[in-house]
Gaussian input, Z-matrix of N, CA and C with variables (Angstrom, degrees):
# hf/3-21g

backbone

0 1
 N
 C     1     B1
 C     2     B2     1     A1
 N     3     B3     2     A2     1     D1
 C     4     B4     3     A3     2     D2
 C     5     B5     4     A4     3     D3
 N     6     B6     5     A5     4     D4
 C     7     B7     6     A6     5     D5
 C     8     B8     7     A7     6     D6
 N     9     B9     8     A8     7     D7
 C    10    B10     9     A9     8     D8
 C    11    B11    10    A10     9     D9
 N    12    B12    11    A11    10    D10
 C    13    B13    12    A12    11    D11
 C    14    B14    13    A13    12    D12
 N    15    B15    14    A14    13    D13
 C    16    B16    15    A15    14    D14
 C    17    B17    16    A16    15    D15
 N    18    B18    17    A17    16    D16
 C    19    B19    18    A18    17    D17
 C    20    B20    19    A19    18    D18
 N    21    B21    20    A20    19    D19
 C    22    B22    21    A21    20    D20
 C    23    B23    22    A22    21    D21
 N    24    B24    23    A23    22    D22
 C    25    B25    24    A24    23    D23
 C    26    B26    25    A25    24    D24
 N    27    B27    26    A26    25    D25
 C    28    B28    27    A27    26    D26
 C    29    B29    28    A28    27    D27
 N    30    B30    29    A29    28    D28
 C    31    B31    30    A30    29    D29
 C    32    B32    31    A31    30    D30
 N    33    B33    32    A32    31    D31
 C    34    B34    33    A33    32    D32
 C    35    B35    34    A34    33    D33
 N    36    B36    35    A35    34    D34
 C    37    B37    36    A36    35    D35
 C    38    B38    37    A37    36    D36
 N    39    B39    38    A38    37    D37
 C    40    B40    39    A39    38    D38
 C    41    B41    40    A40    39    D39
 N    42    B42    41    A41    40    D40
 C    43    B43    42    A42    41    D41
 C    44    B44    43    A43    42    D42
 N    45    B45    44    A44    43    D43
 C    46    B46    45    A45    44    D44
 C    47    B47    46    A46    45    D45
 N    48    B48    47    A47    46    D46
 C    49    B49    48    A48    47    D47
 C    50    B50    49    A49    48    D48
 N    51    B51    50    A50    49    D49
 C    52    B52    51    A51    50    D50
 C    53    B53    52    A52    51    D51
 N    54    B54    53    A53    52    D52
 C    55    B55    54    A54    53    D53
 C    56    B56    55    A55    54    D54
 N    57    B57    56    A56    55    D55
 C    58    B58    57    A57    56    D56
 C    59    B59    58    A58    57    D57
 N    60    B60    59    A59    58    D58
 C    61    B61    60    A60    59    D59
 C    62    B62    61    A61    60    D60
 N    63    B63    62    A62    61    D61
 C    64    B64    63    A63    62    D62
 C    65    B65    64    A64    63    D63
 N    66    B66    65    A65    64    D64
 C    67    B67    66    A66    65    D65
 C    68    B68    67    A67    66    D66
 N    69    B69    68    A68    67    D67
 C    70    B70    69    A69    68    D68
 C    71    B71    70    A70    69    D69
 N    72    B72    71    A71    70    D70
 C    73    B73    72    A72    71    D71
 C    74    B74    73    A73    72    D72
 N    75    B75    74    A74    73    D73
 C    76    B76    75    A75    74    D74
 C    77    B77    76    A76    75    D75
 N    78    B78    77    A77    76    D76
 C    79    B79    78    A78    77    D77
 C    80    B80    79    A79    78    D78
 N    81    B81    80    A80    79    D79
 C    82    B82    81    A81    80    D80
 C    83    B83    82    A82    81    D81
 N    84    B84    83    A83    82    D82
 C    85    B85    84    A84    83    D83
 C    86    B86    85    A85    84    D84
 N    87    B87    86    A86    85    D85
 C    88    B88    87    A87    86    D86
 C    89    B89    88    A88    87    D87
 N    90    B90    89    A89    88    D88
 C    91    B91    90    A90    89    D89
 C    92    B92    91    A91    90    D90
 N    93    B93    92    A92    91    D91
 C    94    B94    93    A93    92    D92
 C    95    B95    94    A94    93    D93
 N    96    B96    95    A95    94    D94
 C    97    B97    96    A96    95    D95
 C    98    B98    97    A97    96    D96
 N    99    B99    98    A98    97    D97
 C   100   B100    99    A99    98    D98
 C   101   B101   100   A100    99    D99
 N   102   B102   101   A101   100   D100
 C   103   B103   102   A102   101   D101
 C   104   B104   103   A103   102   D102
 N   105   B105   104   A104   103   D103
 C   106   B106   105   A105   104   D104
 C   107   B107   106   A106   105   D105
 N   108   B108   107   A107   106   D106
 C   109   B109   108   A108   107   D107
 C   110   B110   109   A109   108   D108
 N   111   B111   110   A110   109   D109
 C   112   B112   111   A111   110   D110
 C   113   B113   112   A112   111   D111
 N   114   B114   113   A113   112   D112
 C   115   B115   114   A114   113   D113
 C   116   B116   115   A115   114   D114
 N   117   B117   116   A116   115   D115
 C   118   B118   117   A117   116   D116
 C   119   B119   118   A118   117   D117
 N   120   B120   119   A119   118   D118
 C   121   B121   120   A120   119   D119
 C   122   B122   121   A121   120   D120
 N   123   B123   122   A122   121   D121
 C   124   B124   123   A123   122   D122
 C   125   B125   124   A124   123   D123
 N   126   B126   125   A125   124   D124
 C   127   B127   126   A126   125   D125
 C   128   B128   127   A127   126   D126
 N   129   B129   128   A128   127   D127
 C   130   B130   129   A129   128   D128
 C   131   B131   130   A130   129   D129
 N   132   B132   131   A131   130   D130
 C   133   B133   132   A132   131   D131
 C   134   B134   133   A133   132   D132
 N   135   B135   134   A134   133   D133
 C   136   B136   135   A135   134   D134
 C   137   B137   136   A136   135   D135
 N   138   B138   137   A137   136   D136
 C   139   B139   138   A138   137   D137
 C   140   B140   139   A139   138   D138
 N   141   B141   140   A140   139   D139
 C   142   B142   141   A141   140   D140
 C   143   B143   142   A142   141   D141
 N   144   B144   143   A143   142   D142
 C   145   B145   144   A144   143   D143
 C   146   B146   145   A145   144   D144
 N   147   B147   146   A146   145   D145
 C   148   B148   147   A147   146   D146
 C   149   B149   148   A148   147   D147
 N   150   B150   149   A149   148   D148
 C   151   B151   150   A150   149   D149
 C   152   B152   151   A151   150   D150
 N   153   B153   152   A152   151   D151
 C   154   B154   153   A153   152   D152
 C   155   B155   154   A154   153   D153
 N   156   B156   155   A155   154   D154
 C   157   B157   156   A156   155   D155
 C   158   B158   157   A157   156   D156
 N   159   B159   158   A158   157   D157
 C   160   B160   159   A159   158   D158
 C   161   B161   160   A160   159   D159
 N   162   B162   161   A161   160   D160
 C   163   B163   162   A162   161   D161
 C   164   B164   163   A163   162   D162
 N   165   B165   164   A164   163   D163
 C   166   B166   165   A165   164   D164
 C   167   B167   166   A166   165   D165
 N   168   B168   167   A167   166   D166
 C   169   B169   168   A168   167   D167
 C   170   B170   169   A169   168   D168
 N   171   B171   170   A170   169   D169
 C   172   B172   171   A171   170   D170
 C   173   B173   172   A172   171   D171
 N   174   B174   173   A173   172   D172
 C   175   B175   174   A174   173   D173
 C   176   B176   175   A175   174   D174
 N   177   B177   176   A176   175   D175
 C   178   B178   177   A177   176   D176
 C   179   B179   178   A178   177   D177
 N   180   B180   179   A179   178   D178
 C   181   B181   180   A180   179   D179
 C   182   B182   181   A181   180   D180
 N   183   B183   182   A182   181   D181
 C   184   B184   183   A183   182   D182
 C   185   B185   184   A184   183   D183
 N   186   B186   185   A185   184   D184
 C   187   B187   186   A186   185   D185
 C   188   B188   187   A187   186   D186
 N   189   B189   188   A188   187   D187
 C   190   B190   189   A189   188   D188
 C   191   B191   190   A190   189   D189
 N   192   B192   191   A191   190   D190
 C   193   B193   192   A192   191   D191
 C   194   B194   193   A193   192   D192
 N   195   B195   194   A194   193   D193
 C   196   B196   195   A195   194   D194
 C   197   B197   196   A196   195   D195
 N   198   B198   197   A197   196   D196
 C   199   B199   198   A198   197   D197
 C   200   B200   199   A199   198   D198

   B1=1.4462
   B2=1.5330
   B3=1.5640
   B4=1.4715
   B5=1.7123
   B6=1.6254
   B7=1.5344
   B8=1.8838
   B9=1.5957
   B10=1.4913
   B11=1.2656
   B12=1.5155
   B13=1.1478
   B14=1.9543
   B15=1.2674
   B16=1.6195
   B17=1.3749
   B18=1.5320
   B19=1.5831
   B20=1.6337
   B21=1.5585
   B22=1.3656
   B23=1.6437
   B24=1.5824
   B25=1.4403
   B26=1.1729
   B27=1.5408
   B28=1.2198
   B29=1.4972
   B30=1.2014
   B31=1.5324
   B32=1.7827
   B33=1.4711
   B34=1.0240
   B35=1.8451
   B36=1.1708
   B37=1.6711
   B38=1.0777
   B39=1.3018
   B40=1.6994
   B41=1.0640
   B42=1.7269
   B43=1.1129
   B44=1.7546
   B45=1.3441
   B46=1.5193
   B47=1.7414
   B48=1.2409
   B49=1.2522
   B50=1.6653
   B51=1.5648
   B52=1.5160
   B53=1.1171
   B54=1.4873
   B55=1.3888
   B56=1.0234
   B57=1.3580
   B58=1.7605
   B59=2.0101
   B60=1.0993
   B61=1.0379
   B62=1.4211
   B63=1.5094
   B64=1.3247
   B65=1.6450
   B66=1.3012
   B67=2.0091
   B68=1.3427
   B69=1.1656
   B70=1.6205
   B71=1.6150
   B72=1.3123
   B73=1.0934
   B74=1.6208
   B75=0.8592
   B76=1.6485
   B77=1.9450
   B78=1.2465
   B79=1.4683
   B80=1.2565
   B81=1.1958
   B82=1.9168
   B83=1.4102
   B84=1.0838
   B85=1.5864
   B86=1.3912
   B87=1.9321
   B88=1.6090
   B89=1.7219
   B90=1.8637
   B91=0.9697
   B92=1.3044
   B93=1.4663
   B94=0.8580
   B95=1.7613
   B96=1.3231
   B97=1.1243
   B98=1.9327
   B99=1.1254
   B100=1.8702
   B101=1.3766
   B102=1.4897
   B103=1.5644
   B104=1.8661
   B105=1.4934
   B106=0.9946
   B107=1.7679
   B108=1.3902
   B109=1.6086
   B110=1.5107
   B111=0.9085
   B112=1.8710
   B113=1.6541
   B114=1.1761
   B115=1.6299
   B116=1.2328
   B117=1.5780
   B118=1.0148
   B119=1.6029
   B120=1.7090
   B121=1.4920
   B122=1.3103
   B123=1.3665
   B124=1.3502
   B125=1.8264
   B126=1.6960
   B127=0.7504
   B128=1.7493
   B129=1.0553
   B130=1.3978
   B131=1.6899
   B132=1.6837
   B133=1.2773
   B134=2.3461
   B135=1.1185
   B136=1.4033
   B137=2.3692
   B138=1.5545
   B139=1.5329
   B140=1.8003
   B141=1.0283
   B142=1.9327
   B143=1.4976
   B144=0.7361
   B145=1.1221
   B146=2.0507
   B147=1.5375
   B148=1.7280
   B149=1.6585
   B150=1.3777
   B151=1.5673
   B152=1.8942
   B153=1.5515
   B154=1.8825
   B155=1.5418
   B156=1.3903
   B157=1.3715
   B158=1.6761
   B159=1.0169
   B160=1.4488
   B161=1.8848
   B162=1.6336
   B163=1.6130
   B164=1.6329
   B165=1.0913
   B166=1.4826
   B167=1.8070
   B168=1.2444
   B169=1.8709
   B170=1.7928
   B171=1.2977
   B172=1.5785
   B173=1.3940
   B174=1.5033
   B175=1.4852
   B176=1.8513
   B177=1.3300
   B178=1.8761
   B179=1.5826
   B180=1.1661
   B181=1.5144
   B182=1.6432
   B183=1.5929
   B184=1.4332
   B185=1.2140
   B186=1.2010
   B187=1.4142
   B188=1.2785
   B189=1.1001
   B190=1.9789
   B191=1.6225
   B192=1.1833
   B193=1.6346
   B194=1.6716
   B195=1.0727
   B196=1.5833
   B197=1.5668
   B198=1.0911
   B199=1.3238
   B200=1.4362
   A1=110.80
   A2=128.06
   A3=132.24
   A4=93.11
   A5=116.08
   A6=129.19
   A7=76.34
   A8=121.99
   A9=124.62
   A10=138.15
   A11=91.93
   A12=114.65
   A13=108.63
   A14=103.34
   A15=122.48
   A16=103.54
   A17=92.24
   A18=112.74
   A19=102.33
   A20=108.51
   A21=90.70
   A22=143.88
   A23=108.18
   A24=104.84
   A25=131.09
   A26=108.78
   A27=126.47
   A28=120.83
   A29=119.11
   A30=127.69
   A31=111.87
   A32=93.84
   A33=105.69
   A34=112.36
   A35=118.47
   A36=117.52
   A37=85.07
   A38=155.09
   A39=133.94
   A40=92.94
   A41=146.45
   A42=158.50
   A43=94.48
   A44=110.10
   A45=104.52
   A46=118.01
   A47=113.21
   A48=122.44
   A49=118.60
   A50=106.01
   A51=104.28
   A52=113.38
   A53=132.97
   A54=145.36
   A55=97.74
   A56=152.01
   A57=139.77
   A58=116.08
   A59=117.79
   A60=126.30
   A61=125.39
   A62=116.13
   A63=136.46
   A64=109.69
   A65=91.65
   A66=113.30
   A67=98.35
   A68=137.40
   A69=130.53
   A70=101.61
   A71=129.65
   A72=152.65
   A73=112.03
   A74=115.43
   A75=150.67
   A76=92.23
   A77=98.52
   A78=104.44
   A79=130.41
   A80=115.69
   A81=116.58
   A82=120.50
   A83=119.52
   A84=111.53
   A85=98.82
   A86=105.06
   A87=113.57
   A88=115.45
   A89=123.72
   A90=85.85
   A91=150.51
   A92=111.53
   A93=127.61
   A94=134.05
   A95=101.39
   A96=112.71
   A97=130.91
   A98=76.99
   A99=72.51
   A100=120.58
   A101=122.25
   A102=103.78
   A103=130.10
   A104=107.72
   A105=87.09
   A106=125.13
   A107=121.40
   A108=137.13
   A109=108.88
   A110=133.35
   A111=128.72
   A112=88.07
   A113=119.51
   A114=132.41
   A115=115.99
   A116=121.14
   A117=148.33
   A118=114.63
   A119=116.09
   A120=124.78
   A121=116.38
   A122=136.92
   A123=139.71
   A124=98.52
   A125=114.70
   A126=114.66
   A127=149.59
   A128=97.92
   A129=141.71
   A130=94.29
   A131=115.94
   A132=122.65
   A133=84.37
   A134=120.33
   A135=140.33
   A136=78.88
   A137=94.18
   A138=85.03
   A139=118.25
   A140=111.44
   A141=122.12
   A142=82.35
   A143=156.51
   A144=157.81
   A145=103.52
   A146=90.96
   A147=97.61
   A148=70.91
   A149=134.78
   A150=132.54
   A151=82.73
   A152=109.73
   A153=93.17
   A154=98.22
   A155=131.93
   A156=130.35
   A157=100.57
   A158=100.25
   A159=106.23
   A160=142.80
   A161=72.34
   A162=93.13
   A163=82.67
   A164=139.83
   A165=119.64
   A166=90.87
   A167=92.94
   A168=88.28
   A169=112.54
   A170=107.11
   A171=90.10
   A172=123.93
   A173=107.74
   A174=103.69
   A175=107.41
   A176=104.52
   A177=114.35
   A178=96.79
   A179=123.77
   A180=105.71
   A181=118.34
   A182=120.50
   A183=102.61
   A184=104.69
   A185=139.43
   A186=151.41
   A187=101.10
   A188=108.77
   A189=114.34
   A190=88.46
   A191=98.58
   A192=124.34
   A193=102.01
   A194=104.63
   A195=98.89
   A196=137.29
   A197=128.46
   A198=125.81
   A199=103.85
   D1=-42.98
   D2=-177.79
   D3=-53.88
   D4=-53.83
   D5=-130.16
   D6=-68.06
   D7=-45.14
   D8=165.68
   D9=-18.78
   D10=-60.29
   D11=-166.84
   D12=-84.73
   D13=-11.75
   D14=-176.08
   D15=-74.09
   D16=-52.29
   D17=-166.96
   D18=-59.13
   D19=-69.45
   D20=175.07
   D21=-58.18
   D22=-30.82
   D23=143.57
   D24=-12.35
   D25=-80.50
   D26=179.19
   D27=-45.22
   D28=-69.44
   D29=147.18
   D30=5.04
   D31=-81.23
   D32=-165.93
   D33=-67.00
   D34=-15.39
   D35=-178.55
   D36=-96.61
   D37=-5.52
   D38=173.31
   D39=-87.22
   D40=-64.19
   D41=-170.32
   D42=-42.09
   D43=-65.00
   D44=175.69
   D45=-41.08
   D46=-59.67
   D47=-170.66
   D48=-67.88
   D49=-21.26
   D50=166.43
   D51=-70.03
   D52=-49.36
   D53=-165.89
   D54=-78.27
   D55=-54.30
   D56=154.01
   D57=-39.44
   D58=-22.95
   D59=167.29
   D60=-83.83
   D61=-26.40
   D62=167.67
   D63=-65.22
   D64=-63.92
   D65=-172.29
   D66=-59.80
   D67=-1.34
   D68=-166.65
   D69=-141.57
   D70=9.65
   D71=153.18
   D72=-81.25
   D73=-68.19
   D74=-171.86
   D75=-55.23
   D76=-64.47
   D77=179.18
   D78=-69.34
   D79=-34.66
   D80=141.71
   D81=-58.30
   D82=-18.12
   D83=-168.92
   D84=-75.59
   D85=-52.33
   D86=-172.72
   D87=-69.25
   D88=-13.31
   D89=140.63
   D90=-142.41
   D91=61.62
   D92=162.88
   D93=-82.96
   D94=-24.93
   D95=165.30
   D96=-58.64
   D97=-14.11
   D98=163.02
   D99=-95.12
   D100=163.64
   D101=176.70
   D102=-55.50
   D103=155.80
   D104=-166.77
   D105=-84.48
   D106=106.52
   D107=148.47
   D108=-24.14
   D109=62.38
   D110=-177.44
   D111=-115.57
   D112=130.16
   D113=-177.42
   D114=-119.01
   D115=-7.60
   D116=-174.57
   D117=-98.25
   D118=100.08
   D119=162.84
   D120=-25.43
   D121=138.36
   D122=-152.29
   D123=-102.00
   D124=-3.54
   D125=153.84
   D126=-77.10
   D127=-21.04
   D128=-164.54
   D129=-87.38
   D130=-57.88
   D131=-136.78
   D132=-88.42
   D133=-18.64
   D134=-141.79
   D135=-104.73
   D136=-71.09
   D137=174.43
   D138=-51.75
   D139=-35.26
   D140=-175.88
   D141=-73.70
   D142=-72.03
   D143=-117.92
   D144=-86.58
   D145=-34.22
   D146=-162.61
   D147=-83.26
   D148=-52.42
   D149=-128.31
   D150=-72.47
   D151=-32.14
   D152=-169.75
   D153=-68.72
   D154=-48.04
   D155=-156.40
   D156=-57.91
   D157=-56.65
   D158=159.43
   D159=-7.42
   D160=-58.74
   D161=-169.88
   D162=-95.71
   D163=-18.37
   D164=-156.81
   D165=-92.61
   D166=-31.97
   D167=-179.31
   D168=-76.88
   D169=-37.78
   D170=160.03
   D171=-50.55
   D172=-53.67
   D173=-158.14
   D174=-61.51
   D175=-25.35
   D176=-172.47
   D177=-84.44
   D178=-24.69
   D179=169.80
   D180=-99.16
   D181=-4.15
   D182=-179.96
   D183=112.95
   D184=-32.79
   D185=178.42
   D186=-38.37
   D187=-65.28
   D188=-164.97
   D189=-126.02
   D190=118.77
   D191=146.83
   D192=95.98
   D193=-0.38
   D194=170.34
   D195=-83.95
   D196=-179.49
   D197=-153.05
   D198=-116.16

């Protein structure tokens, strides 16, 4: 009866997470479709861009913020 009651749980948080995955699909699509509004120098967006990869490889190796 639990293993049931798991099962449908489960069910139901995938079902959640597709349809949140759908609705946030759907909503990038619409707006992207207009021309593109980018206000941001392609220089600027290329340095931001290196500074996140950056920070994402510190934070996954320990560098910054680890213990």
């Amino acid at each position: 009866m639990v293993r049931l009651i798991l099962l449908v749980a489960f069910i139901g948080v995938v079902a959640f997470a597709v349809t949140a995955a759908l609705g946030t699909i759907q909503a990038i699509a619409r707006i992207d479709t207009g021309k593109d509004n980018d206000m941001m120098p392609a220089k600027f967006q290329r340095i931001t861009y290196v500074l996140l990869v950056l920070l994402m490889f510190g934070v996954t190796t320990g560098w910054l913020g680890g213990i």
